[in-house]
NUGU-119559 format. One record per residue: residue number from 1; y, z, x of N, C-alpha, C in turn. Coordinates in nm, 4 decimals, decimal comma. Atoms other than C-alpha are relative to their C-alpha. Layout:
BEGIN
+------+----------+----------+----------+----------+----------+----------+----------+----------+----------+
| vodo |      n_y |      n_z |      n_x |     ca_y |     ca_z |     ca_x |      c_y |      c_z |      c_x |
+------+----------+----------+----------+----------+----------+----------+----------+----------+----------+
|  NUM |        Y |        Z |        X |        Y |        Z |        X |        Y |        Z |        X |
...
+------+----------+----------+----------+----------+----------+----------+----------+----------+----------+
# end
This chain:
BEGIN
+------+----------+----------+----------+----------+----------+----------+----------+----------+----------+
| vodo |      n_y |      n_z |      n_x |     ca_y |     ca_z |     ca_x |      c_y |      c_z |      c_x |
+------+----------+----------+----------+----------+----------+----------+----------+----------+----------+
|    1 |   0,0517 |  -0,1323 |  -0,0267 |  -1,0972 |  -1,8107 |  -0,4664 |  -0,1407 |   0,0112 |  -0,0560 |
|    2 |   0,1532 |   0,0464 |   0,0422 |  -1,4813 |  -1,7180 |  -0,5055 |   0,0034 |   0,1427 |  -0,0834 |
|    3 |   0,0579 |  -0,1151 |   0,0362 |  -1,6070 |  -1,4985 |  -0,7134 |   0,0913 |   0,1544 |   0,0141 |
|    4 |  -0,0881 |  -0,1185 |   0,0659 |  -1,4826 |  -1,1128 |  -0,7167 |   0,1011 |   0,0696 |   0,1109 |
|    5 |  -0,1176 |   0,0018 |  -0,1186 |  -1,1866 |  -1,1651 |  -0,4475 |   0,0968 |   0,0425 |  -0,0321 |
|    6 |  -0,0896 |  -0,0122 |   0,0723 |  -0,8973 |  -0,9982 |  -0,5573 |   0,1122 |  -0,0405 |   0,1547 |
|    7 |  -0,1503 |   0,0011 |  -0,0860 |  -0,5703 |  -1,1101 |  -0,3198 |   0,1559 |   0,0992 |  -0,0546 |
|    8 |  -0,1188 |  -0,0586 |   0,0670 |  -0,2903 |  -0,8192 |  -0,3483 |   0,0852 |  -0,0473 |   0,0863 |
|    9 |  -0,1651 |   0,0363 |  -0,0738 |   0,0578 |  -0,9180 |  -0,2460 |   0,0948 |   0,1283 |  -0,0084 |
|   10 |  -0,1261 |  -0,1150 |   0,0024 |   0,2807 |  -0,6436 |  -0,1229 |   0,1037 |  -0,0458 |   0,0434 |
|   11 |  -0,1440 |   0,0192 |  -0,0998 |   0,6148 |  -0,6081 |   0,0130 |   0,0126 |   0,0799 |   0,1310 |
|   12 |  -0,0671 |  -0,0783 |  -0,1682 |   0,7126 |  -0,5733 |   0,3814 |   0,0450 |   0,1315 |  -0,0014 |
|   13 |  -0,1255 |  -0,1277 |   0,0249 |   0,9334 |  -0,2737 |   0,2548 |  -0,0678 |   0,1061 |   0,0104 |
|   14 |   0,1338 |  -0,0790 |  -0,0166 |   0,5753 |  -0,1059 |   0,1727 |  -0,0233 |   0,0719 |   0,1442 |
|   15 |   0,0439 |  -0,0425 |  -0,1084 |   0,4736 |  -0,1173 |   0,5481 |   0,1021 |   0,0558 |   0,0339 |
|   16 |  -0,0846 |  -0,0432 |  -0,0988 |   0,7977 |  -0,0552 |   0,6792 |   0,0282 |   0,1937 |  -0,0523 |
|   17 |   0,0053 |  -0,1419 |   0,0774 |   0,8185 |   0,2620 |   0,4001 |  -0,1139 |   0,0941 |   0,1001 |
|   18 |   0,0871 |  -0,0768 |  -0,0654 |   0,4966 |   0,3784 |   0,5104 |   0,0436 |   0,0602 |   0,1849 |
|   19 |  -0,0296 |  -0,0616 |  -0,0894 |   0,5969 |   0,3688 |   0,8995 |   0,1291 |   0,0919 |   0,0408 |
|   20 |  -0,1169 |  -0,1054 |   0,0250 |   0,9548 |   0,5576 |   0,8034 |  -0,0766 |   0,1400 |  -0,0179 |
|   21 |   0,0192 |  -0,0758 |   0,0577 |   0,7707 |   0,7743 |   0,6285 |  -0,1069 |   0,1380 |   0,1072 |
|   22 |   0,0770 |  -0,0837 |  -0,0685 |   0,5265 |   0,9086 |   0,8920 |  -0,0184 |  -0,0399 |   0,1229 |
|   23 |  -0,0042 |  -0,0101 |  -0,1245 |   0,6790 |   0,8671 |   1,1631 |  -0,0923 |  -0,1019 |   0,1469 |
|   24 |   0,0827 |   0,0597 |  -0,0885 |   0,4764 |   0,5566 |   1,3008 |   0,0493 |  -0,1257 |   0,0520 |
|   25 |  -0,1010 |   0,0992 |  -0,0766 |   0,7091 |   0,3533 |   1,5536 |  -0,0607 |  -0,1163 |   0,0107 |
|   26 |   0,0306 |   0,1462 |  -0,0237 |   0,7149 |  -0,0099 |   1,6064 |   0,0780 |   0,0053 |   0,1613 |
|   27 |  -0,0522 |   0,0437 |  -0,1584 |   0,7989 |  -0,0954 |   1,9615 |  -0,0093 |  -0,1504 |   0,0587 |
|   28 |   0,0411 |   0,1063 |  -0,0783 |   0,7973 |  -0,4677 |   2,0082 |   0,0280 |  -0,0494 |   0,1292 |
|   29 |  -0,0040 |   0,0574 |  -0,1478 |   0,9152 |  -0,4760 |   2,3914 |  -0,1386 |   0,0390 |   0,0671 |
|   30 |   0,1782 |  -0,0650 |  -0,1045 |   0,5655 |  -0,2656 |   2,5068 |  -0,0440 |  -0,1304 |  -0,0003 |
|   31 |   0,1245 |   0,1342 |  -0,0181 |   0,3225 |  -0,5419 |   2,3841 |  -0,0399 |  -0,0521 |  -0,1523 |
|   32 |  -0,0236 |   0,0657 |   0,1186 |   0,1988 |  -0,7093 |   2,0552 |  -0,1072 |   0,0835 |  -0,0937 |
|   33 |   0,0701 |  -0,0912 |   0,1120 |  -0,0199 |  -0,4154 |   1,9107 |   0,0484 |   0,0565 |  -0,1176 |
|   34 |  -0,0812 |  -0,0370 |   0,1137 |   0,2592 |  -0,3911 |   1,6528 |  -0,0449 |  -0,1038 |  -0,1292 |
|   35 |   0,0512 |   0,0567 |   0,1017 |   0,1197 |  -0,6722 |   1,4860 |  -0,1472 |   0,0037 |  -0,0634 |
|   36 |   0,1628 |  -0,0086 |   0,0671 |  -0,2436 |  -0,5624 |   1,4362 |  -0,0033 |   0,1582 |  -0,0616 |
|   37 |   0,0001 |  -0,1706 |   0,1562 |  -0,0990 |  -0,1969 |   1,2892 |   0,0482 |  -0,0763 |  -0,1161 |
|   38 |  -0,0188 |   0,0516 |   0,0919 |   0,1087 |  -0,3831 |   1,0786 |  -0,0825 |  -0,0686 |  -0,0917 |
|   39 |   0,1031 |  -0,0089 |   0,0637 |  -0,2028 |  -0,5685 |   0,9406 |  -0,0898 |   0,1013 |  -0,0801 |
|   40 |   0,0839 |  -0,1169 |   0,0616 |  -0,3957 |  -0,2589 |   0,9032 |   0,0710 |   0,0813 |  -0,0722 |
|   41 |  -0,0909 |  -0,0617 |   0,0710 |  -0,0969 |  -0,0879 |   0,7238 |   0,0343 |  -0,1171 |  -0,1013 |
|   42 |   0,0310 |   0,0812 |   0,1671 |  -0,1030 |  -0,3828 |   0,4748 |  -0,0941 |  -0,0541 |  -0,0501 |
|   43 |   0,1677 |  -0,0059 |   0,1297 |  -0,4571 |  -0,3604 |   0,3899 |  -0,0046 |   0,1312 |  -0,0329 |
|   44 |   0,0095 |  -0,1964 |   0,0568 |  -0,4024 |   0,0478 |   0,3572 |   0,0645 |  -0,0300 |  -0,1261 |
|   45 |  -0,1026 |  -0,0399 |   0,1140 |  -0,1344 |   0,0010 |   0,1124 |  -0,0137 |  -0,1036 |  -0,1003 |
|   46 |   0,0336 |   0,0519 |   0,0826 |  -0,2881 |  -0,2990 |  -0,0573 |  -0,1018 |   0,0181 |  -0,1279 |
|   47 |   0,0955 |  -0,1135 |   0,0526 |  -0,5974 |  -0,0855 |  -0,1110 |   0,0448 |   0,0487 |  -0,0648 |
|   48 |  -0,0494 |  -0,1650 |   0,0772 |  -0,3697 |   0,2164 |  -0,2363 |   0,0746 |  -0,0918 |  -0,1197 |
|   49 |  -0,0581 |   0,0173 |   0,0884 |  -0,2128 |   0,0198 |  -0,4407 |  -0,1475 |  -0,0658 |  -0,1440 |
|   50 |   0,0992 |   0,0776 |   0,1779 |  -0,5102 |  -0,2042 |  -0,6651 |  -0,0705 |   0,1369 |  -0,0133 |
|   51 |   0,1012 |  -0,1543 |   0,0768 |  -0,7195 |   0,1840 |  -0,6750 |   0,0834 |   0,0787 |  -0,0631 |
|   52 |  -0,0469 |  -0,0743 |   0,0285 |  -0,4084 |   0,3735 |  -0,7552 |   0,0687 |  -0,0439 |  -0,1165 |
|   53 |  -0,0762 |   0,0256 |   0,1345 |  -0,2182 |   0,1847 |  -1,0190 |  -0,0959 |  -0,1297 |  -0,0378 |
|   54 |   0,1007 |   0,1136 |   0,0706 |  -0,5170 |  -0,0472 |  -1,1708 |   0,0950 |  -0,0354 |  -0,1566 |
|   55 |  -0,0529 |   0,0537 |   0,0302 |  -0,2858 |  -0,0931 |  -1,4572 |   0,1137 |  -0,1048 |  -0,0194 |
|   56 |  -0,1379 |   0,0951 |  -0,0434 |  -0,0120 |  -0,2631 |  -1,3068 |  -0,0753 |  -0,1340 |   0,1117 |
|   57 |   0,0595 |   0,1187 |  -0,0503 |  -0,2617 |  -0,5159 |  -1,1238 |   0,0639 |  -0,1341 |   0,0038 |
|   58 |  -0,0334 |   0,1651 |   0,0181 |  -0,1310 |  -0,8179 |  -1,3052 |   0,1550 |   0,0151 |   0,1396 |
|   59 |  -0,1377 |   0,0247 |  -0,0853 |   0,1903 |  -0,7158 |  -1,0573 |  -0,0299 |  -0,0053 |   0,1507 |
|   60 |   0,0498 |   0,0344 |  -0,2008 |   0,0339 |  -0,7135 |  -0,7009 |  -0,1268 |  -0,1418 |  -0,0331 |
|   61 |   0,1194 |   0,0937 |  -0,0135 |  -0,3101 |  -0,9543 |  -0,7784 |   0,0589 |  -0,1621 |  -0,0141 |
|   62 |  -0,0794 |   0,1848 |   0,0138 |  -0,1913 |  -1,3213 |  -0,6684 |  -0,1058 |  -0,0262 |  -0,1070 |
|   63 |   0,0525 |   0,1016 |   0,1224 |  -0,2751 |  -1,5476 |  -0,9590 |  -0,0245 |   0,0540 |  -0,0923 |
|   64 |  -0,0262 |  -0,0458 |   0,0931 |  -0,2552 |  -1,2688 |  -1,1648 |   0,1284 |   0,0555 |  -0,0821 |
|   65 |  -0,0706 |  -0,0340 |  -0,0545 |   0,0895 |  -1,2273 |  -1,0942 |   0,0885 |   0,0071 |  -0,1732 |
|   66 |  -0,0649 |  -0,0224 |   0,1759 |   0,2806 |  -1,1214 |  -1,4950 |   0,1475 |   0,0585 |   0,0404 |
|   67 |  -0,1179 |  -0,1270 |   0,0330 |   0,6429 |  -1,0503 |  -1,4264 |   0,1115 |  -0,0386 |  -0,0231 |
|   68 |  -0,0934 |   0,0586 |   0,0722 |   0,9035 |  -1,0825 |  -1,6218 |   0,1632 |   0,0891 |   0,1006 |
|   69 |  -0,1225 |  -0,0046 |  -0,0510 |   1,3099 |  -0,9919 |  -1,5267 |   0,0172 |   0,1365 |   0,0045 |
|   70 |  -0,0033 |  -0,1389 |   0,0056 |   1,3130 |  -0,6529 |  -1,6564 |  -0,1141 |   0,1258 |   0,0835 |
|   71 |   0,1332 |  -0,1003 |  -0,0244 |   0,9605 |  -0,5361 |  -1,5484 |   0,0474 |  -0,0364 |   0,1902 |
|   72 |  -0,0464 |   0,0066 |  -0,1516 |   1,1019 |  -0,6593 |  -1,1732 |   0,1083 |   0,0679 |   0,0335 |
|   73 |  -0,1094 |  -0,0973 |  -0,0217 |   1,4023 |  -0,4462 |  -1,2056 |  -0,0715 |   0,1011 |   0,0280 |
|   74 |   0,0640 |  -0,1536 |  -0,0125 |   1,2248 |  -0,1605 |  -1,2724 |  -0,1930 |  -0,0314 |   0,1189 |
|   75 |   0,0771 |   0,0029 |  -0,1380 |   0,9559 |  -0,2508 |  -0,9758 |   0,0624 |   0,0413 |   0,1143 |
|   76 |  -0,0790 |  -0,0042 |  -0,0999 |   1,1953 |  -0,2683 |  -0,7568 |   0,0698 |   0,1471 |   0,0241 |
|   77 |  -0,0017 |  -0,1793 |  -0,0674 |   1,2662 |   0,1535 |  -0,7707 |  -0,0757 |   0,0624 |   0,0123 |
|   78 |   0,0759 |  -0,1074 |   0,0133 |   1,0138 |   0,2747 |  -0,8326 |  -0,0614 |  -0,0105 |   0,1462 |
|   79 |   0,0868 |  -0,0166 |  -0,1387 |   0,8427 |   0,4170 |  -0,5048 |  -0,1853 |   0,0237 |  -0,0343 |
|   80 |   0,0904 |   0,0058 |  -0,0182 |   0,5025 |   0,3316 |  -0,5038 |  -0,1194 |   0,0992 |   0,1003 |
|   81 |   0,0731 |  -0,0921 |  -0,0754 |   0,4062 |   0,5421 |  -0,2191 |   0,0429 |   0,1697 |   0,0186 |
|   82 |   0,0172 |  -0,1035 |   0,0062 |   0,5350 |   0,8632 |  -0,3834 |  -0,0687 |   0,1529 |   0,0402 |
|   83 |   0,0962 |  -0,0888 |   0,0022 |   0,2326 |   1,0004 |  -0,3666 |  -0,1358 |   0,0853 |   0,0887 |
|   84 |   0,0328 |  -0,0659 |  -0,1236 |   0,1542 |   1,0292 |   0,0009 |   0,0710 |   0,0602 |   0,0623 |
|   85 |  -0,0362 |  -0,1052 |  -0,1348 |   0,1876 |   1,3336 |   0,1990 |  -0,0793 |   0,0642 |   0,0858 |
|   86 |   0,1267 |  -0,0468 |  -0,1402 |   0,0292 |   1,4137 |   0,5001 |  -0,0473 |   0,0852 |  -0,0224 |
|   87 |   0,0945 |  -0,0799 |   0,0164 |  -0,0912 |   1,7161 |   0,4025 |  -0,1206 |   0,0011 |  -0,1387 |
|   88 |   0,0548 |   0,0023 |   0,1298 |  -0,2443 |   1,6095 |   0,0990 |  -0,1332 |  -0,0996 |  -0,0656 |
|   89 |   0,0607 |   0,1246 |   0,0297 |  -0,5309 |   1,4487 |  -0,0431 |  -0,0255 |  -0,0576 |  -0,1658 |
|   90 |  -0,0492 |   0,1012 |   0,1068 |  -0,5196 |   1,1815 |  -0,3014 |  -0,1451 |  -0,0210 |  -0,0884 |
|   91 |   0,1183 |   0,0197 |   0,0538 |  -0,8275 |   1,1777 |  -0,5340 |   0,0058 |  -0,0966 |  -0,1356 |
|   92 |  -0,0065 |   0,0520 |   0,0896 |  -0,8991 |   0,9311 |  -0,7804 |  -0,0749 |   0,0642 |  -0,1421 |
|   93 |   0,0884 |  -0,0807 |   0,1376 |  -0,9343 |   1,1035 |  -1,1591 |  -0,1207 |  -0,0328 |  -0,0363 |
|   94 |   0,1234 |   0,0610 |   0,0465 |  -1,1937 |   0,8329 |  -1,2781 |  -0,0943 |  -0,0043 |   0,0942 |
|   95 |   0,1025 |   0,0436 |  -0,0616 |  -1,3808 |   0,7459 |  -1,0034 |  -0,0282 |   0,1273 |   0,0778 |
|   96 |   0,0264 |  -0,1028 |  -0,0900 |  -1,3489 |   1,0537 |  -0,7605 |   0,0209 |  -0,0468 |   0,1409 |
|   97 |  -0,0349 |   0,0593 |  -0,1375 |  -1,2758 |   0,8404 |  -0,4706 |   0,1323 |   0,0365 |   0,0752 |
|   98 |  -0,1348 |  -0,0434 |  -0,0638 |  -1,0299 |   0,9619 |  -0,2268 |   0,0658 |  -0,0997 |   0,0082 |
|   99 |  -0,0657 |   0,1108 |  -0,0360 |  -0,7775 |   0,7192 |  -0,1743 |   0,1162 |   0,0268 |   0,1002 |
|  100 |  -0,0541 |  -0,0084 |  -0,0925 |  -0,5449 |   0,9188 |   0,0581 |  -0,0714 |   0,1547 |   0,0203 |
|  101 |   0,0355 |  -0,0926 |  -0,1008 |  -0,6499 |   1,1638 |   0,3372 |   0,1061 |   0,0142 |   0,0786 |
|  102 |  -0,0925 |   0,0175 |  -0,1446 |  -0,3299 |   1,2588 |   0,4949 |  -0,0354 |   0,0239 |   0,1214 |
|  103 |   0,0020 |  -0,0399 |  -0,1923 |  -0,3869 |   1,4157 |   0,8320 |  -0,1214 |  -0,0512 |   0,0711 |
|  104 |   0,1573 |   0,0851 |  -0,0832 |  -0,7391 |   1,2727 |   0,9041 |   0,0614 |  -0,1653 |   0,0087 |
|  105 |  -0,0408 |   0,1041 |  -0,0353 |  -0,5897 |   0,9362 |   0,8392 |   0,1083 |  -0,0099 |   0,1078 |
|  106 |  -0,1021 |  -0,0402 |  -0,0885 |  -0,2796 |   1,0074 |   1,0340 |  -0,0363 |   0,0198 |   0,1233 |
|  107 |   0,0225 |  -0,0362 |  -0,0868 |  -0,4628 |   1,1408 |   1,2983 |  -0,0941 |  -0,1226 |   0,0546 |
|  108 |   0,0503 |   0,0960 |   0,0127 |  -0,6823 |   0,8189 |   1,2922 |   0,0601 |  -0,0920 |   0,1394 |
+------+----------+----------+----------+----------+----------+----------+----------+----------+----------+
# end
């Protein structure tokens, strides 16, 4: 890796959460544009995740990857994407950066 590349690793469960969550169907008999949302719905939520929980990094950043038995239990409930709702927007305390826009993204 070069220089200031970070690689996050999510879980499938993420995207599939996200399209439960707001209502954004997969249809693979139409045609294969299911696989280039799916892309773009796991760079959204890779994003939301290294701006929104920068302390828990070492747990998504490959090769930074820190996790022990217990700290994977308790990964494994917690909902990560709590904290989107379409009507709502997501501002970052420190920086000020939005990080979710429900309905403009949605509407996207």
């Amino acid at each position: 890796m070069g220089g200031n590349t970070d690689i996050v690793e999510i879980s499938a469960k993420l995207t599939h959460q996200m399209r439960e969550k707001f209502n954004l169907y997969k249809v693979r008999e139409v045609n294969d544009y299911h696989h280039a949302f799916d892309a773009y719905l796991t760079t959204f939520v890779g994003n939301y995740l290294f701006k929104r929980y920068p302390k828990l990094r070492p747990y998504f950043v490959y090769g930074d990857f820190k996790m022990t038995d217990n700290a994977l239990k308790g990964m494994r409930r917690f909902n990560f994407l709590h904290d989107l709702k379409d009507d709502e927007v997501l501002v970052d305390n420190e920086t000020g950066e939005v990080l979710w826009e429900g309905q403009s993204l949605l509407k996207s």
